[in-house]
KOLPAPA-628430 format. One record per residue: residue in one letter; z, x, y of N, C-alpha, C, O in turn. Coordinates in Angstrom, 2 decimals, padded with zeros to 5 digits. Layout:
N
A/Z/X/Y/Z/X/Y/Z/X/Y/Z/X/Y
...
***
This chain:
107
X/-016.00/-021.40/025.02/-015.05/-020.29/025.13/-015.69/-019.17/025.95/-016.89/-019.08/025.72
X/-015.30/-018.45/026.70/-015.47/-017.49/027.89/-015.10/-016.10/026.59/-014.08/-015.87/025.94
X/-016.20/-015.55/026.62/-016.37/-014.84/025.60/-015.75/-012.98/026.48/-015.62/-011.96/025.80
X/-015.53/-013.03/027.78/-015.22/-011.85/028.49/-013.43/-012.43/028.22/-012.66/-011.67/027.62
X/-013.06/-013.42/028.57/-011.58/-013.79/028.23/-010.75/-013.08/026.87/-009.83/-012.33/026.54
X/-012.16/-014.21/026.25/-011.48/-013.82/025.15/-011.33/-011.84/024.32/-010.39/-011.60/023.56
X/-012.33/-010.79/024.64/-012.20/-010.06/024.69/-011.31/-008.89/025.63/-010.90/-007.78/025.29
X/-011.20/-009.67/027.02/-009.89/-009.28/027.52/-008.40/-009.65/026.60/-007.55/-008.76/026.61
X/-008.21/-010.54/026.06/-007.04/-010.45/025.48/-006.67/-009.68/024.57/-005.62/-009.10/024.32
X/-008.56/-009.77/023.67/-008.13/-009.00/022.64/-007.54/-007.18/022.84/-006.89/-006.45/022.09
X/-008.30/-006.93/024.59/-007.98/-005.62/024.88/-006.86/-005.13/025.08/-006.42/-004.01/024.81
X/-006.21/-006.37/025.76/-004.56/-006.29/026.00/-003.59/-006.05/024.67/-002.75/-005.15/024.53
X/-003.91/-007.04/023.79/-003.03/-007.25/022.85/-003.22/-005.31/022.36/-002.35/-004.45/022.41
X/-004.64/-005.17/021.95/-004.81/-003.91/021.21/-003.93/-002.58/022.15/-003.59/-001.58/021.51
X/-003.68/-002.65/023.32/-003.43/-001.79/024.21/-001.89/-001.87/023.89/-001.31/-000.86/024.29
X/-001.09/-002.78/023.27/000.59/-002.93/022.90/000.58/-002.56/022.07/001.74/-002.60/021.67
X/-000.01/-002.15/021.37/000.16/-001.66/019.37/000.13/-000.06/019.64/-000.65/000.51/020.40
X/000.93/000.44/019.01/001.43/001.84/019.03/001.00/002.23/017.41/001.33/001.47/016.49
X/000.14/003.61/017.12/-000.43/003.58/016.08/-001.92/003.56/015.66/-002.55/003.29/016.69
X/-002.73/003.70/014.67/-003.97/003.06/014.51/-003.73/002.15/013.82/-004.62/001.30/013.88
X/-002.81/001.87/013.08/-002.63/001.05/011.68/-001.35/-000.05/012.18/-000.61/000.55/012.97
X/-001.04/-001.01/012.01/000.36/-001.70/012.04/000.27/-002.69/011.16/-000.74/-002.78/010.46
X/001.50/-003.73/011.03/001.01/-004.47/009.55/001.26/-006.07/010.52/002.11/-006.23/011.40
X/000.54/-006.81/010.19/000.39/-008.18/010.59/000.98/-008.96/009.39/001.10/-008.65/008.20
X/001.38/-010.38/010.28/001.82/-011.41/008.98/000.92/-012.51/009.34/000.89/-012.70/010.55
X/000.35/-013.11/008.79/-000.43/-014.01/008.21/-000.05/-015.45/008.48/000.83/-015.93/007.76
X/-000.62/-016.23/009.45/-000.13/-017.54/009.89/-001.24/-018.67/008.71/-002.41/-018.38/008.46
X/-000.71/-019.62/008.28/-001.10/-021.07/007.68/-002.07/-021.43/008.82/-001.72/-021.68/009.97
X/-003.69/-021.42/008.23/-004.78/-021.90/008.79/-005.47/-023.35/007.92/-005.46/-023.56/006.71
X/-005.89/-023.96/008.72/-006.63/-025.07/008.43/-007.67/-024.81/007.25/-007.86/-025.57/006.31
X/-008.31/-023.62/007.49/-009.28/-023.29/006.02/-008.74/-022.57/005.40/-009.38/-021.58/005.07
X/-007.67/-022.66/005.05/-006.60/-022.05/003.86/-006.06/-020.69/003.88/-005.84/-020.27/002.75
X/-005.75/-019.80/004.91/-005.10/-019.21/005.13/-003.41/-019.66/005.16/-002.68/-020.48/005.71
X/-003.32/-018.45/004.11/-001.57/-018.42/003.46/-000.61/-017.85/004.64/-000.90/-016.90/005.37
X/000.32/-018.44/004.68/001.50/-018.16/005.66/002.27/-017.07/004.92/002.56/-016.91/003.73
X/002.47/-016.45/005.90/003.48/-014.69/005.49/003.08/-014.03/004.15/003.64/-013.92/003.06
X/002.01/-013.69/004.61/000.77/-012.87/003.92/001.26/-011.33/004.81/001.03/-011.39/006.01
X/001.66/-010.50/004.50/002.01/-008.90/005.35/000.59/-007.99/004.77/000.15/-007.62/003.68
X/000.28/-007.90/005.92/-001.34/-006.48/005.51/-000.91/-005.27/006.50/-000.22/-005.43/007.51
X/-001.37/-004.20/006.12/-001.78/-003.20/007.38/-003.08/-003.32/007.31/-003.78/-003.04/006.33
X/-003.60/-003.93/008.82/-004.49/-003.40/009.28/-004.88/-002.82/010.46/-003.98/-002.82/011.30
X/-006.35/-002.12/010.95/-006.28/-001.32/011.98/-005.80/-002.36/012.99/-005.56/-003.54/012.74
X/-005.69/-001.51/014.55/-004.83/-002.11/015.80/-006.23/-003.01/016.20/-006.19/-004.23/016.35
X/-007.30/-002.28/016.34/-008.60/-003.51/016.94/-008.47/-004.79/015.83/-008.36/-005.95/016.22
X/-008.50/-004.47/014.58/-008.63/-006.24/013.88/-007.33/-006.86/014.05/-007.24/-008.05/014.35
X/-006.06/-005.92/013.84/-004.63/-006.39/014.26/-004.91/-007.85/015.42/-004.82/-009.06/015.26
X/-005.40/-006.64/017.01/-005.79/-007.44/018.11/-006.39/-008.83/017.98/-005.91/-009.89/018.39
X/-007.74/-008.58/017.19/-008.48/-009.60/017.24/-007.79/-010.89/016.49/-007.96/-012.05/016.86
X/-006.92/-010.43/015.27/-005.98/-011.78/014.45/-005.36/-012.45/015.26/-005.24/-013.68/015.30
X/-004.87/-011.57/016.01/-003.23/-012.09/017.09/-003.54/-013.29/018.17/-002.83/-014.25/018.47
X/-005.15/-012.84/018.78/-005.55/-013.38/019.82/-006.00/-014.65/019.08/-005.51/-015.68/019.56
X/-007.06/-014.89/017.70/-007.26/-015.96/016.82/-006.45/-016.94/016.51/-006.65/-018.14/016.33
X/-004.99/-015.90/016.45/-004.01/-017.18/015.97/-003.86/-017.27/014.12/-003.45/-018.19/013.42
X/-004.37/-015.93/013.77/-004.58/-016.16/012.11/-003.67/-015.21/011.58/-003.74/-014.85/010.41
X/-002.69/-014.71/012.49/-001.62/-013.68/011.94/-000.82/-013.35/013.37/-001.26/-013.77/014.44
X/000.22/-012.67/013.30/001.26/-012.45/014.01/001.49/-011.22/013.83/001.28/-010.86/012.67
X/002.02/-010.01/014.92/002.63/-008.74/014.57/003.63/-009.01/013.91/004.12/-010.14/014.01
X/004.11/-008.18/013.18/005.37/-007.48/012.06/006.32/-007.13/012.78/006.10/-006.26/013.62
X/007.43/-007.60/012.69/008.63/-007.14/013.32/008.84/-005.94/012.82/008.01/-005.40/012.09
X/010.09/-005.32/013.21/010.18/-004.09/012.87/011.01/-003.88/011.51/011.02/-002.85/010.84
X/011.69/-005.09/011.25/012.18/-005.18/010.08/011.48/-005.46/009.10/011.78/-004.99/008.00
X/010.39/-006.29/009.25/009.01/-006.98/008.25/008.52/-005.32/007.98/008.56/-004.66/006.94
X/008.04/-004.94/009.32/007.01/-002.97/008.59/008.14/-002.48/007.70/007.77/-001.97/006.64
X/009.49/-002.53/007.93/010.36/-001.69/007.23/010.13/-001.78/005.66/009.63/-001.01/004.85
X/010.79/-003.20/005.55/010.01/-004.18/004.08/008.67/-003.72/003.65/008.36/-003.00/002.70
X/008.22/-004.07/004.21/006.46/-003.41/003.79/006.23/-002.58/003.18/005.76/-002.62/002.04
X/006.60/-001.32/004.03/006.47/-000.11/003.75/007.32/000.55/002.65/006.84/001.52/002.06
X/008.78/000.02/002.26/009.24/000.00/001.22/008.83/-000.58/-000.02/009.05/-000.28/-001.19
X/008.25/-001.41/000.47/007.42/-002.20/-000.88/006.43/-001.59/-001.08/006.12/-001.85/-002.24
X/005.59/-000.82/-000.59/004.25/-000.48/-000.86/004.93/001.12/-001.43/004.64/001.38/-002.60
X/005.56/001.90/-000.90/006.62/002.76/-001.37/006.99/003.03/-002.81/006.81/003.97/-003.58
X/007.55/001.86/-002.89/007.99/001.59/-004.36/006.81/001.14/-005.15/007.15/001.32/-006.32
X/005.71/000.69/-005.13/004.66/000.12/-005.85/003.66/001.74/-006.25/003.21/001.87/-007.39
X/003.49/002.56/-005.48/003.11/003.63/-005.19/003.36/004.65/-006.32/002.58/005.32/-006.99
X/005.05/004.52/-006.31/005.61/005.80/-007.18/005.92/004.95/-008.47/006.69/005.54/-009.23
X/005.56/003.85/-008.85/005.68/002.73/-010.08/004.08/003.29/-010.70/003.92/003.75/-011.83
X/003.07/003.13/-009.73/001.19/003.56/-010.59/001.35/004.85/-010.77/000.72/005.33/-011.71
X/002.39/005.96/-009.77/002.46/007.28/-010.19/003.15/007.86/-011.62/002.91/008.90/-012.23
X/003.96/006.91/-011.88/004.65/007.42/-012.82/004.00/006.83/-014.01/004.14/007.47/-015.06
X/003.16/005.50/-014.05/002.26/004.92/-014.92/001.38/006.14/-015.67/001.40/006.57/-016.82
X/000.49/006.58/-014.28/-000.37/008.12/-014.30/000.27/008.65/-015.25/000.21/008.45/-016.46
X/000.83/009.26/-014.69/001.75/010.41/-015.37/002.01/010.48/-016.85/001.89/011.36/-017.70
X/002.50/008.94/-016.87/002.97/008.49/-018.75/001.45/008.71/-019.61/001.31/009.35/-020.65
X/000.57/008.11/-018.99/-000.46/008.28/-019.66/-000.99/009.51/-019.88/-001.87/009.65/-020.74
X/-000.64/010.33/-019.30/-001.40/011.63/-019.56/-000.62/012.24/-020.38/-001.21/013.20/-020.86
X/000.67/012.10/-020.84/001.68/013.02/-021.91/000.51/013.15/-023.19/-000.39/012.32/-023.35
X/000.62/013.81/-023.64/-000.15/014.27/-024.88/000.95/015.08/-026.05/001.41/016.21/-025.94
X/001.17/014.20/-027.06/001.64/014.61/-028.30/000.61/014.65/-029.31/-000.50/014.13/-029.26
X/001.21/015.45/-030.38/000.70/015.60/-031.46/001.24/015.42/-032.91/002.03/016.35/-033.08
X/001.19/014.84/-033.76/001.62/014.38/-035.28/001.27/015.55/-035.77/000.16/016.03/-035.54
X/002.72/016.51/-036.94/002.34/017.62/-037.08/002.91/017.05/-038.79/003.75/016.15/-038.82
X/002.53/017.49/-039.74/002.59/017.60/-041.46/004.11/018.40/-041.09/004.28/019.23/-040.20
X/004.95/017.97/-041.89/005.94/019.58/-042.52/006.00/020.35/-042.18/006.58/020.98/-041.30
X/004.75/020.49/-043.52/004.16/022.15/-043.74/003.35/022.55/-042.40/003.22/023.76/-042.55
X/002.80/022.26/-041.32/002.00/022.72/-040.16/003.47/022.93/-039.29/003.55/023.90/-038.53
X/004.31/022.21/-039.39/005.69/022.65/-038.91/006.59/023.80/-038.72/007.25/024.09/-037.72
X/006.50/024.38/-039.87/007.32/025.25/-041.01/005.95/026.64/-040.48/006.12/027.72/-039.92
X/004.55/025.94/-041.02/003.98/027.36/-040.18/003.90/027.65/-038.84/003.46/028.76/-038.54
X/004.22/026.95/-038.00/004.24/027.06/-036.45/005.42/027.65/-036.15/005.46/028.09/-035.01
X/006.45/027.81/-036.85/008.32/028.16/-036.65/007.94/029.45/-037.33/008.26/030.42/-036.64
X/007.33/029.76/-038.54/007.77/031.16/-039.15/006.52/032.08/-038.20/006.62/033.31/-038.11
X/005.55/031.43/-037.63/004.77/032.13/-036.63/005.45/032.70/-035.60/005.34/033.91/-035.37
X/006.43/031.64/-034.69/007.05/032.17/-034.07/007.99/032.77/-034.44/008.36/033.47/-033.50
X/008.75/032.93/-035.49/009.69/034.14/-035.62/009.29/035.02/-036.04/010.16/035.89/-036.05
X/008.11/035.43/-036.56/007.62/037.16/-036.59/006.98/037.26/-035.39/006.77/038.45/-035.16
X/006.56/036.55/-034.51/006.42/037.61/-033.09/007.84/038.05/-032.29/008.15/039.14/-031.80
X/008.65/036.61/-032.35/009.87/037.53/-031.92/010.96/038.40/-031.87/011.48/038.68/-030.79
***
């Protein structure tokens, strides 16, 4: 393999990607690489997959998908966060009854 070739392509391909980041899909390889596998990765490894033959650019409908999916997965661990941090407390009655007549003689 002509190792200036093959880095010319990879220069070309990288020079069509708009972005630092774009999301690739994932072609079925002989050592077990899974078919329509969607990643973002940067535009140089993007390049270097495309030219390999071990993934394909993302259509524009595939990033759309993507990015909605990762979207929605996002604000699903945010709201996880969130639940976990509520903090209640188990109050007696009577710790009840004094927390209410507290507040009605200050107000």
């Amino acid at each position: 393999m002509d190792l200036r070739h093959y880095y010319e392509k990879i220069r070309e391909v990288e020079a069509g990607i708009t972005g630092e980041f774009t999301v690739v899909v994932s072609r079925g390889t002989a050592d077990g690489g899974k078919e329509g596998t969607r990643s973002e990765v940067g535009r140089r490894l993007a390049a270097r997959m495309v030219v390999e033959g071990s993934a394909r650019l993302a259509t524009a409908a595939e990033k759309e998908t993507f990015y909605a999916a990762q979207a929605a997965h996002r604000q699903a661990v945010e709201q996880a966060v969130a639940a976990s941090k509520v903090q209640f407390a188990v109050l007696s009655s009577t710790e009840l009854e004094k927390l209410r007549g507290a507040g009605k003689s200050k107000g």
